[in-house]
Each structure stands twice: as structure tokens, then as C-alpha cells.
C-alpha positions, 0 to 999 in steps of 0.5 A: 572014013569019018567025016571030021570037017565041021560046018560052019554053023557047028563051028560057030556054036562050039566057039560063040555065044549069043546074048539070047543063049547066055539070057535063056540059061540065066533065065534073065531078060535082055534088058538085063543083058544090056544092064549086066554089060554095062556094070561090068559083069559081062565083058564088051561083046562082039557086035554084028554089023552094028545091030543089036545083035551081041555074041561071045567068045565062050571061053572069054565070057564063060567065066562072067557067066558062071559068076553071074549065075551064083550072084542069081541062085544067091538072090533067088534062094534068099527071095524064095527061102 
């Protein structure tokens, strides 16, 4: 019989995502995470315990992401093209 439990931490990464994922695949500092929310291209994230510690519900904010991307290949292939 397969084990079909998941740990928590699996759990977490299939539902949630963090600031530091979303910057690393948008290839983007956290400052401009910090700017992105603020403009309105991220939704209001869930803060840990009041830190600077920022996560997502990823099929919440999948949409914002996929958005913000095309908005950075855009800039990028105008910049570079």
C-alpha cells in the first residue's frame, strides 16, 4: 500500500508561496516585491507572525504573477531588442 499522507512541509509547498519563490522566478529583487504589492500587482500577502516574512496562496496569487511576468518579458525584450 502507498503512502498517500503528505508532510507538512509538502503540504505547505503545494498550497503556498513565498516572496523569495515568486522574486527567484520573476528574476526580481524583494524590493521590488515590496514596490509590486504596494502598486497593486501583487495581492495583500499573509504575513508570519508580523515579520517580513510574506507568503501566498498560490492559486490566489498565480494570476498577479503570470501578469507581472509578461509586463517584465515585455520591458526586458524592448530593452534588449
Amino acid at each position: 500500500m502507498t503512502d498517500v499522507t503528505q508532510t507538512a512541509q509538502a503540504r505547505f509547498d503545494t498550497n503556498y508561496i513565498t516572496s523569495t519563490e515568486i522574486a527567484n522566478e520573476l528574476q526580481v529583487s524583494r524590493t521590488a516585491l515590496v514596490n509590486a504589492r504596494h502598486r497593486g500587482l501583487l495581492p495583500a500577502p499573509i504575513v508570519v507572525n508580523g515579520t517580513n516574512i510574506y507568503i501566498w496562496e498560490r492559486v490566489q496569487v498565480r494570476p498577479f504573477v503570470d501578469a507581472w511576468k509578461l509586463i517584465l518579458n515585455v520591458r526586458r525584450t524592448v530593452k534588449n531588442g
